[in-house]
C-alpha angles and dihedrals in degrees: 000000000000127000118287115276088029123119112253111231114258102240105226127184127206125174119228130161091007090298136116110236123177137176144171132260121200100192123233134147100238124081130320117267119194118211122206115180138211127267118292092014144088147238089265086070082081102039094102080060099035097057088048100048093041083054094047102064125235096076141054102195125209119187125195127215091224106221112283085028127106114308089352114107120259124218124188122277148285125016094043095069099078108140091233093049081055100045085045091060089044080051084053095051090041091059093044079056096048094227110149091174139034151151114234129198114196133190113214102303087021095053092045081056098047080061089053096053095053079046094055095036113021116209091019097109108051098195130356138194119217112194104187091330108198101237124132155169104266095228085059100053117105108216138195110353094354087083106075079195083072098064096041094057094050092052093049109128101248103185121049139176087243155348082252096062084049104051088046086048099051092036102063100042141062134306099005094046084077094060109095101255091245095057087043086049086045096055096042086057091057105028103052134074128218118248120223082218092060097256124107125231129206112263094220116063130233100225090055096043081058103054084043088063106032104008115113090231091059089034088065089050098060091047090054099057094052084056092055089042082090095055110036113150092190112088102245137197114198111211123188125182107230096225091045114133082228097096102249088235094062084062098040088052085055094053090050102053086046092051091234145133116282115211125192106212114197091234145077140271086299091034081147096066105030097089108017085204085061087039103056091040095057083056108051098044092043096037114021103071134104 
């Protein structure tokens, strides 16, 4: 995991909830940067940023496994996969590290939860990147089978020979072909299990990456960060990439009602990991002044 001469993430563990949660912290002495993944993913997805930004200087970066999510523990589901219930175990790691005030970058459900933590602790988070949050008007939320995300989660291959046929899998194909192989390498570290058979299995399960899309609890959620987009107390910057499959105007519509910047990226859904150069820069400029 990482680039060679970087400084590999110290793996930490917390309980909350009655859960396991666990992250990743990279080190630095700068401020403290809260990291907040995508769906069906894990803190290492940003350890290729991470480790450049942590060496650079300006940011120590702390990623969290969100519950169902790589080491972090995984209740069924659904009714454990509230956004709030999520932002309230990133609260918990945030007090064990003693970190009273951040900034947080957040990829689509990571970026919906950002919003629920400045809703739980205003003032917590200083400044916050949301690249494609996932928060939206409740009308507009397709639910059950209405979400074809749904069913693509639920058919996800779940066991696999190795971490290898994975990563060529995964590799070679939409929408994860578009991630920077480092950042795709960096997530299967994080987010498989060995097998005592031999084989590896994906850390999150299917069955959760699916009620976090289409279940009623997570729905709420998403609802409800739309709702405290008006009254963030965070400064916010609302990023979108241009060849997403979100439609540009769902982000847009979130900038708006934040009354925040809104900024085009010429990339994808994880245009934040697709090219590690692009990654580390967004950061710095939205996140790295004052």
């Amino acid at each position: 995991m990482g680039s060679p001469g970087a400084a590999a993430p110290t793996p930490f563990a917390i309980e909350h909830d009655g859960l396991r949660i666990a992250g990743l912290d990279w080190g630095g002495d700068g401020e403290p940067l809260l990291l907040l993944h995508p769906n069906g993913f894990c803190a290492g997805l940003f350890d290729p940023v991470a480790r450049r930004l942590a060496a650079g200087g300006g940011f120590r970066p702390v990623g969290v496994d969100l519950r169902g999510h790589g080491a972090s523990g995984k209740p069924p589901p659904p009714e454990p996969y509230r956004y709030d219930l999520m932002a309230a175990d990133v609260v918990a790691v945030l007090d064990h590290l003693r970190l009273d005030a951040v900034l947080a970058a957040g990829g689509s459900l990571g970026g919906g939860v950002a919003i629920q933590l400045d809703r739980l602790q205003p003032g917590r988070v200083r400044r916050m990147m949301l690249c494609e949050a996932i928060a939206r008007p409740l009308a507009e939320i397709p639910t059950g089978t209405e979400n074809p995300l749904v069913a693509v989660a639920r058919r996800r291959r779940v066991i696999w020979p190795s971490r290898a046929e994975i990563e060529a899998s995964y590799g070679s194909r939409p929408p994860l072909d578009a991630l920077a192989p480092e950042a795709l390498s960096a997530y299967l570290d994080c987010g498989t299990v060995a097998r005592a058979d031999g084989g590896v299995e994906l850390a999150c399960p299917p069955q959760v990456e699916a009620a976090i899309f289409g279940g009623v609890p997570s729905l709420r959620g998403v609802a409800e960060a739309w709702d405290h987009l008006a009254h963030l107390t965070a400064e916010a910057v609302v990023l979108a990439g241009r060849h997403s499959a979100l439609p540009l105007a769902w982000i847009e519509a979130q900038a708006e009602r934040a009354g925040a910047p809104f900024v085009a990226v010429d990339g994808g859904h994880f245009f934040l990991h697709e090219d590690t150069d692009r990654g580390v820069a967004l950061i710095r400029e939205h996140l790295g002044r004052g």
